[in-house]
One Martini backbone bead per residue (centre of mass of N, CA, C, O) as a GRO file, in nm:
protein
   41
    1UNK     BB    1   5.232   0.622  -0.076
    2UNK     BB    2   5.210   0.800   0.186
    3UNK     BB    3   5.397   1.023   0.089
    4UNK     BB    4   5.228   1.090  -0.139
    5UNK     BB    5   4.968   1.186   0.030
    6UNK     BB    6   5.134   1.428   0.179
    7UNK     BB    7   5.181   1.587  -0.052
    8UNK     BB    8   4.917   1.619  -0.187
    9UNK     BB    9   4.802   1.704   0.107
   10UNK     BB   10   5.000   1.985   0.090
   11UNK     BB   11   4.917   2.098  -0.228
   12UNK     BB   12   4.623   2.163  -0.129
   13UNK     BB   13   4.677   2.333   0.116
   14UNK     BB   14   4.814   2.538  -0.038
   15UNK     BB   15   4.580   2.623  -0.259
   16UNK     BB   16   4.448   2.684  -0.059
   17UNK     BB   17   4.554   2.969   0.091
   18UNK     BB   18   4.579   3.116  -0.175
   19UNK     BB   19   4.311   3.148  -0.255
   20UNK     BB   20   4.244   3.326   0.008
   21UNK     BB   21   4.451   3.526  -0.058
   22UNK     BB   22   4.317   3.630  -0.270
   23UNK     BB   23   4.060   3.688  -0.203
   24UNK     BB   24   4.156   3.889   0.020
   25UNK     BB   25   4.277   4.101  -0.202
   26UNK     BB   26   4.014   4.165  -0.348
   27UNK     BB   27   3.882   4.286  -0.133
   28UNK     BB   28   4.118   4.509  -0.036
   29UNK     BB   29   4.083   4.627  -0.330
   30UNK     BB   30   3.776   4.709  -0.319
   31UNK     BB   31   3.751   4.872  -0.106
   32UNK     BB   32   4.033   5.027  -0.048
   33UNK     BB   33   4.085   5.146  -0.355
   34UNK     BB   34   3.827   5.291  -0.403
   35UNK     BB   35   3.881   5.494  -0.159
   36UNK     BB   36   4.165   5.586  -0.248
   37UNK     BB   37   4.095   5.704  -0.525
   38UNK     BB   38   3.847   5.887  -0.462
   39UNK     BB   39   4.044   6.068  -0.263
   40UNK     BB   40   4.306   6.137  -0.489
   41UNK     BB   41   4.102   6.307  -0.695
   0.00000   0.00000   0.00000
C-alpha cells in the first residue's frame, strides 16, 4: 500500500511539473513569438 501511495505522488508530481512547463512555455510563446512575428514580417 505504501509503495502504491509512493507511486502515485510521483505521478501527481509529475503531472504538477508538466503543467508548469506548459504554462511556462505557453507564457515564452505569447511574449516572446509576438514579438517574433511582428519583427519577421
Amino acid at each position: 500500500m505504501k509503495k502504491f501511495l509512493k507511486v502515485l505522488a510521483c505521478i501527481a508530481g509529475a503531472l504538477i511539473v508538466v503543467r508548469l512547463v506548459q504554462n511556462l512555455v505557453d507564457y515564452l510563446i505569447s511574449t516572446f513569438g509576438r514579438h517574433y512575428i511582428s519583427s519577421g514580417e
